[in-house]
Structures are given as structure tokens and as C-alpha cells.
Backbone as JSON, one array per atom type, in Angstrom:
{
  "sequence": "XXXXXXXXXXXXXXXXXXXXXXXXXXXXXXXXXXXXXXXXXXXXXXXXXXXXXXXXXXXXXXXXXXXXXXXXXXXXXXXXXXXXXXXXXXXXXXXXXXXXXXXXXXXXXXXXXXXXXXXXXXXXXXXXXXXXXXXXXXXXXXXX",
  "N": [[-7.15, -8.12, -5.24], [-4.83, -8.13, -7.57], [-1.64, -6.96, -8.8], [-0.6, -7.36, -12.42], [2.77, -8.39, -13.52], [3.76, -7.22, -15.79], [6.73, -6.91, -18.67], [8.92, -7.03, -16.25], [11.51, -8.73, -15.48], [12.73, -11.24, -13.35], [15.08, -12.46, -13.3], [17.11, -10.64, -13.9], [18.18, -9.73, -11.2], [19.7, -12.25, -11.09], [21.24, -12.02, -13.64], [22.46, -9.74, -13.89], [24.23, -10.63, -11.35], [26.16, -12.17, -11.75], [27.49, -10.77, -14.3], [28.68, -8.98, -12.24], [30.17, -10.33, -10.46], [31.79, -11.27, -11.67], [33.52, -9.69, -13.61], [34.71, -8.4, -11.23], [36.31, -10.74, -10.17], [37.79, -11.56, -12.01], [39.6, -9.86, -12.58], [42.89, -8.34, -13.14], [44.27, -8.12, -10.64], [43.76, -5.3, -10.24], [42.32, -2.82, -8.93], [39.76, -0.87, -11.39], [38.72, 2.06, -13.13], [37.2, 0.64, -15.5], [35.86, -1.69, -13.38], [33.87, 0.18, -12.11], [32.08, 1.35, -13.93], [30.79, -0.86, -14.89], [29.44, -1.44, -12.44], [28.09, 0.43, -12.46], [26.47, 0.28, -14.77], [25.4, -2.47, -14.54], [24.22, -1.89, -12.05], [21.97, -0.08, -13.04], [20.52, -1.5, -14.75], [19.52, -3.6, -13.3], [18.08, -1.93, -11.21], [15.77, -0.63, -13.63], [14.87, -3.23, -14.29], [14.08, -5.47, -12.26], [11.82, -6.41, -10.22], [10.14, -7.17, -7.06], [8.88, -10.14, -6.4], [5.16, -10.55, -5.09], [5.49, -11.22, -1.58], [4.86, -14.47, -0.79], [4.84, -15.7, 2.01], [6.26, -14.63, 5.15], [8.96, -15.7, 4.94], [10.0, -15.48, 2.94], [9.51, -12.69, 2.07], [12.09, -11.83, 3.91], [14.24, -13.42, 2.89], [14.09, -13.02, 0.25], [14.67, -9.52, -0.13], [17.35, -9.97, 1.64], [18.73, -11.12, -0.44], [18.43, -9.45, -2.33], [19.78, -7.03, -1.38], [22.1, -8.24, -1.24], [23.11, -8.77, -3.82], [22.91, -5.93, -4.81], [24.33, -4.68, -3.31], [26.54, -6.13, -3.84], [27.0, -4.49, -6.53], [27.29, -2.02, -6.06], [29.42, -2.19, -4.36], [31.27, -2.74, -6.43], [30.97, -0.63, -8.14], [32.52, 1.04, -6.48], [35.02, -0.01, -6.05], [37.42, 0.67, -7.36], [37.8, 3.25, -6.97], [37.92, 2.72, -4.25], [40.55, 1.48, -4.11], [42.3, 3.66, -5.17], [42.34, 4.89, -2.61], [43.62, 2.93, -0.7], [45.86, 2.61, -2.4], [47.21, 5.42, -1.98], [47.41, 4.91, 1.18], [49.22, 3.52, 1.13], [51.22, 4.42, 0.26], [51.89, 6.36, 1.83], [52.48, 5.25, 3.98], [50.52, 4.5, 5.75], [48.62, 2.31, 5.5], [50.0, -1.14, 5.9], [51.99, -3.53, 3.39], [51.15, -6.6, 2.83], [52.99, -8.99, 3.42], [53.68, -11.02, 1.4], [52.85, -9.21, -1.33], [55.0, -7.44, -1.07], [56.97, -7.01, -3.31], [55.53, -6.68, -5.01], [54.18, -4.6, -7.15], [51.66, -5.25, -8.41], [50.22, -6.33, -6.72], [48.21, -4.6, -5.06], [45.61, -4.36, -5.52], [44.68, -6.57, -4.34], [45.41, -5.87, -1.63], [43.63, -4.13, -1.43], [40.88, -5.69, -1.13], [39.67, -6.96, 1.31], [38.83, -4.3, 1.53], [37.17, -3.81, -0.27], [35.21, -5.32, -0.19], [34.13, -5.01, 2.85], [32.63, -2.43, 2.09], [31.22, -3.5, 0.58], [29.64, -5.16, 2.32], [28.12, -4.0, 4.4], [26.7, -2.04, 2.54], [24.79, -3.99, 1.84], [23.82, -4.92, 3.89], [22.17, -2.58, 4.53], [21.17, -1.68, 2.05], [19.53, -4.23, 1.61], [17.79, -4.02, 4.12], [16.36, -1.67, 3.53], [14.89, -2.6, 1.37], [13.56, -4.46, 2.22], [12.43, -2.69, 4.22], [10.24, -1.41, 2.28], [9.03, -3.34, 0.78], [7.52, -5.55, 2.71], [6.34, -8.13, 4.26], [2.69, -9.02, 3.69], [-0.14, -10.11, 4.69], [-2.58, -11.85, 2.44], [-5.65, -10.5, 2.41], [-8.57, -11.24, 3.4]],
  "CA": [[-6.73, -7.54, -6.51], [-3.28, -9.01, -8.02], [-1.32, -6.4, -9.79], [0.34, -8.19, -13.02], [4.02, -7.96, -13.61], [4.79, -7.54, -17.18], [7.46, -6.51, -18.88], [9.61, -7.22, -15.36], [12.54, -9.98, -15.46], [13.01, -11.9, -11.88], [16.28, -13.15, -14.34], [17.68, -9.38, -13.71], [18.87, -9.98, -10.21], [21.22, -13.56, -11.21], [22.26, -11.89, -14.69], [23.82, -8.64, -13.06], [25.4, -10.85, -10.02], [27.12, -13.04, -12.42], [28.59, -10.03, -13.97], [29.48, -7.79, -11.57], [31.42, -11.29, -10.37], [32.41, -12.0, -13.25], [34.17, -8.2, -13.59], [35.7, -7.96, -9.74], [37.41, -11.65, -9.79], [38.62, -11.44, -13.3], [40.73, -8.54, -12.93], [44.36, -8.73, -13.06], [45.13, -7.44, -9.54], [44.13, -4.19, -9.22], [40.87, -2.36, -9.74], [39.97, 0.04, -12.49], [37.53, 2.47, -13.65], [35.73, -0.15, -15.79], [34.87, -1.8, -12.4], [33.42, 0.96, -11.57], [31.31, 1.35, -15.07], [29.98, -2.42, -15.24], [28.67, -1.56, -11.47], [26.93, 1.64, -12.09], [25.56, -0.46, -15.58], [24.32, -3.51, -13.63], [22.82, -1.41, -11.01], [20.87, 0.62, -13.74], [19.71, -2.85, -15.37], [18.88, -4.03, -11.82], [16.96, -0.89, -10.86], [14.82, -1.16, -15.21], [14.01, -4.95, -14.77], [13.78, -5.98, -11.25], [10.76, -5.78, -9.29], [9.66, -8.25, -6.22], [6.99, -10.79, -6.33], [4.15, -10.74, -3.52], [5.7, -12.52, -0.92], [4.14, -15.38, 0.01], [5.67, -16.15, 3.4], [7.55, -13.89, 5.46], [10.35, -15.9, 4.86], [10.14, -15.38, 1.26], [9.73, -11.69, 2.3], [12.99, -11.73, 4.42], [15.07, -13.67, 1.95], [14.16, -11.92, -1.29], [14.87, -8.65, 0.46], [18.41, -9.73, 1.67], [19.06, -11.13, -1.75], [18.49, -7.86, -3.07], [20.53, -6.24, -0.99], [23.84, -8.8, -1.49], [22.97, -8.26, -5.16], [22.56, -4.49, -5.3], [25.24, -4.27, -1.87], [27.94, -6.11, -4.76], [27.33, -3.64, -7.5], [28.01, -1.04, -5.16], [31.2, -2.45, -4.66], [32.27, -2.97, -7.43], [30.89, 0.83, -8.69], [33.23, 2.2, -5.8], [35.93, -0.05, -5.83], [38.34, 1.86, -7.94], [37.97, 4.89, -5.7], [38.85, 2.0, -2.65], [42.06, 1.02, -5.0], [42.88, 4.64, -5.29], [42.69, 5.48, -1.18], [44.36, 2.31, -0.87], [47.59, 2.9, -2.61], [47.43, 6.83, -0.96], [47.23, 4.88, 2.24], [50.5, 2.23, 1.38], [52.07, 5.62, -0.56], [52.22, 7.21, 3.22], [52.6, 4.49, 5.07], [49.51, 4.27, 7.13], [48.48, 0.35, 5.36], [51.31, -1.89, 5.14], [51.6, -4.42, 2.39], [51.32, -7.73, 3.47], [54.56, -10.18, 3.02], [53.65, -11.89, -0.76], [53.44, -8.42, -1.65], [55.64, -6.46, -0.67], [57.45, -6.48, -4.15], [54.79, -6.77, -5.98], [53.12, -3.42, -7.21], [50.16, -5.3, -8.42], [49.31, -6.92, -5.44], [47.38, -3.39, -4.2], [43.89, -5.01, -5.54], [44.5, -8.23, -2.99], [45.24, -5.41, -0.32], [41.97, -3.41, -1.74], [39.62, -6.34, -1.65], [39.26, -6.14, 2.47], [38.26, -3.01, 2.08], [35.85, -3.77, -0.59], [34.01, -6.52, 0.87], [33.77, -3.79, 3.89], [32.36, -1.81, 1.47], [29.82, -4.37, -0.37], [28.69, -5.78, 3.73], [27.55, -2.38, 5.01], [25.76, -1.78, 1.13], [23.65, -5.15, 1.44], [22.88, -4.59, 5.11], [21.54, -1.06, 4.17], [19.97, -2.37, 0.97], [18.16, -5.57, 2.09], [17.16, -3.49, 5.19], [15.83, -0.72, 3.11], [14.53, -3.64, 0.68], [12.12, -5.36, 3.36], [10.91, -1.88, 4.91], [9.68, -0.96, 1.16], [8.2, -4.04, 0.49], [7.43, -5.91, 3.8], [5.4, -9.22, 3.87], [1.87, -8.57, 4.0], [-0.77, -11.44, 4.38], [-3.45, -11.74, 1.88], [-6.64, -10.09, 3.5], [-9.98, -12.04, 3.26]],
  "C": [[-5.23, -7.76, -6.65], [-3.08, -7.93, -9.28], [-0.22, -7.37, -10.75], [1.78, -7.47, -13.18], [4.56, -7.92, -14.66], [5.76, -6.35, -17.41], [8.83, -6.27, -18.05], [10.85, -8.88, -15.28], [13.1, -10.06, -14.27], [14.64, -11.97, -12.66], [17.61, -11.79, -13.82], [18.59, -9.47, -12.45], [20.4, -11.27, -10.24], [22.09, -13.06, -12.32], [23.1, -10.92, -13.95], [24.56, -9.12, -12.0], [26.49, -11.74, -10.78], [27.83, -12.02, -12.9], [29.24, -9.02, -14.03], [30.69, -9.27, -10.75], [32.4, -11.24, -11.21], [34.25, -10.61, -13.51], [35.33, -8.06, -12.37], [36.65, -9.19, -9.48], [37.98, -11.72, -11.17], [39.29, -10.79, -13.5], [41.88, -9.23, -12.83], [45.24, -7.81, -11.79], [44.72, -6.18, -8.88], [42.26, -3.89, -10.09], [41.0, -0.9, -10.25], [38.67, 0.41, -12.55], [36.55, 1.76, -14.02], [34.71, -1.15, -14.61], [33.23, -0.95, -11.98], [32.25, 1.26, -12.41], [30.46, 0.2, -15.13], [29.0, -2.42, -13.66], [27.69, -0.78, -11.7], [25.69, 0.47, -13.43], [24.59, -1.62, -15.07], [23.51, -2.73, -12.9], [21.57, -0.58, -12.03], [19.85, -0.75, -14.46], [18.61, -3.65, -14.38], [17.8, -2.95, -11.37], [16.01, -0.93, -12.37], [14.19, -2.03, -14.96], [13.56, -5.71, -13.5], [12.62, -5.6, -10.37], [10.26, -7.13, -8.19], [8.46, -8.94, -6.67], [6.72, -10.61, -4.93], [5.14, -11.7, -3.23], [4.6, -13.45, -0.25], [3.71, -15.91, 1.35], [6.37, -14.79, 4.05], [8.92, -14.3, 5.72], [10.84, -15.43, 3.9], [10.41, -13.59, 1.28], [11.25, -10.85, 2.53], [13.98, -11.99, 3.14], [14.69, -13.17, 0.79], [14.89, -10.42, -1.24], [16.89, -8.61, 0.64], [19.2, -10.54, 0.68], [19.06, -10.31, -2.68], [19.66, -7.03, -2.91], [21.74, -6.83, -0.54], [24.03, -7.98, -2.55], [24.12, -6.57, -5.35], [23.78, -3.88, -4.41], [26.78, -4.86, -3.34], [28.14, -5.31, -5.94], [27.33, -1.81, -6.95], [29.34, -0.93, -5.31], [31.9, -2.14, -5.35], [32.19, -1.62, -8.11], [32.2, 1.72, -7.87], [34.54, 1.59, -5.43], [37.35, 0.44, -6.43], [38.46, 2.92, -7.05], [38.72, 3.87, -4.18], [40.37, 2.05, -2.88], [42.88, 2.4, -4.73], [43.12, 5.07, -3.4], [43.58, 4.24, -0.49], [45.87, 2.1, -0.89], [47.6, 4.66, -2.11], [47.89, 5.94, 0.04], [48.76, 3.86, 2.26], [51.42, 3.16, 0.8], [52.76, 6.52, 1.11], [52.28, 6.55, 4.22], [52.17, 4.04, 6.08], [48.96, 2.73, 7.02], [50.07, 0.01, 5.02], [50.92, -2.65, 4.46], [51.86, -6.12, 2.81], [52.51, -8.46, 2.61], [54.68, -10.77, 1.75], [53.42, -10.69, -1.04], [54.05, -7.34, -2.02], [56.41, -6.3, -1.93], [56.82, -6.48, -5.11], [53.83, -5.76, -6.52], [51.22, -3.91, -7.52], [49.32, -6.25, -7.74], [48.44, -5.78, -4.68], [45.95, -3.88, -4.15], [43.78, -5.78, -4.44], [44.46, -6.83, -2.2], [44.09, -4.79, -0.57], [40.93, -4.67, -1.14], [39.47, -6.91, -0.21], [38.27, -5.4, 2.61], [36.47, -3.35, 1.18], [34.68, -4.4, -0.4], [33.33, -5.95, 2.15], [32.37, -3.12, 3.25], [30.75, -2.56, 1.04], [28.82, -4.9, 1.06], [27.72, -4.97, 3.97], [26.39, -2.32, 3.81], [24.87, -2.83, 1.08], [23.17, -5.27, 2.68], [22.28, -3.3, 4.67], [20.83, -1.54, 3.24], [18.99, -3.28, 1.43], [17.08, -5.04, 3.29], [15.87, -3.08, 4.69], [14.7, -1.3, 1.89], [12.76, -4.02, 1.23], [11.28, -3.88, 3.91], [9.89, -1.5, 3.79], [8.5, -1.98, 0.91], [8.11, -5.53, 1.26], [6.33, -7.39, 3.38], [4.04, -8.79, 4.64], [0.56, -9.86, 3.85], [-1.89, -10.95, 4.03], [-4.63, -11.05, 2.44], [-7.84, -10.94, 2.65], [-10.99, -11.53, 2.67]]
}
């Protein structure tokens, strides 16, 4: 028995990674609330329209899974990188990060020193996702 998939767009996963890209390298340096808005929006579009196909393979299993959870691990990111930006400059305000050498006179070089952290941030969120991805919906071979 083959449940159908309508009203579901595979499409959902490449439009929201384009952009929540699109959003986090286009800035001008530093990150901002609307980061933070275009992530929570993608992820709500992504959670509406996305749903797995049967895997075929348990490769197909594996890799769909930790394509989910880059995906869903970068609109994380980008939902919480403003809050990184903000502990960030606290943390170069008190002197616990220094600012690396290009810049050091440059106030809106804080994003470059943010975007470390947020890639930190987005790794951890797509190991946890893709994990949490594959135990949900695991490869299961047809039964006879």
C-alpha cells in the first residue's frame, strides 16, 4: 500500500536553501533581525511543504535525511544568528574575543567575526536534524 503525496513540494527543500543563502551572504557585514525572520519563515515553509519520499535505498534514506538536516541545520542559523552577532560584540565589548587584524578598525567587520560562530551553530543543527531526520523516517525495504 503506497501512500500518495499530494499537495507536498520536494521543490521546498532547494527554494528555502537558496534563500536563507541568499539572506546570510548578502548582508552587509553584520547580522540583523531580518536574518533571523527569513529563517524562522523558511523553516515554517520547509516544515508546510516538505515531506520525504519512500526511500528506495538506504542510501537514498541516509542522504535525504542529511540533506534535511544541512537544509533545516542552515535556517537555524540563520534564525539565531542575530542573537550570535549580539553575544559576539558583548564578547569583543569585554574583551574576551579579539578582533582579528583586517578588523580591528572596522566596526562592521563583527558579522566576519560572527560567522565562525554561526557555522558552529548551523553544524551541530544539521547533525541533530539529519540524525533526528533518519530515526523518523528510516529506510525500510518493501515487504513481499
Amino acid at each position: 500500500m503506497t501512500a500518495t503525496m499530494r499537495g507536498v513540494d520536494q521543490g521546498a527543500l532547494t527554494a528555502t536553501t537558496f534563500t536563507t543563502v541568499f539572506v546570510l551572504v548578502m548582508d552587509d557585514g553584520e547580522y540583523d533581525l531580518l536574518n533571523g525572520v527569513v529563517g524562522l519563515v523558511c523553516a515554517l515553509i520547509l516544515l508546510a511543504y516538505y515531506r520525504p519520499l519512500p526511500a528506495q535505498t538506504p542510501f537514498d534514506a541516509r542522504s535525504g535525511a542529511w540533506a534535511f538536516g544541512a537544509v533545516a541545520g542552515l535556517q537555524v542559523a540563520s534564525g539565531v544568528s542575530w542573537l550570535v552577532q549580539l553575544v559576539v560584540n558583548g564578547a569583543v565589548g569585554r574583551g574576551i574575543l579579539e578582533l582579528g587584524e583586517e578588523c580591528r578598525d572596522k566596526s562592521h567587520c563583527l558579522g566576519d567575526e560572527a560567522d565562525l560562530h554561526v557555522v558552529i551553530v548551523w553544524a551541530v543543527a544539521a547533525l541533530v536534524l539529519g540524525y533526528k531526520h533518519y530515526e523518523r523516517f528510516p529506510y525500510c525495504p518493501p515487504s513481499a
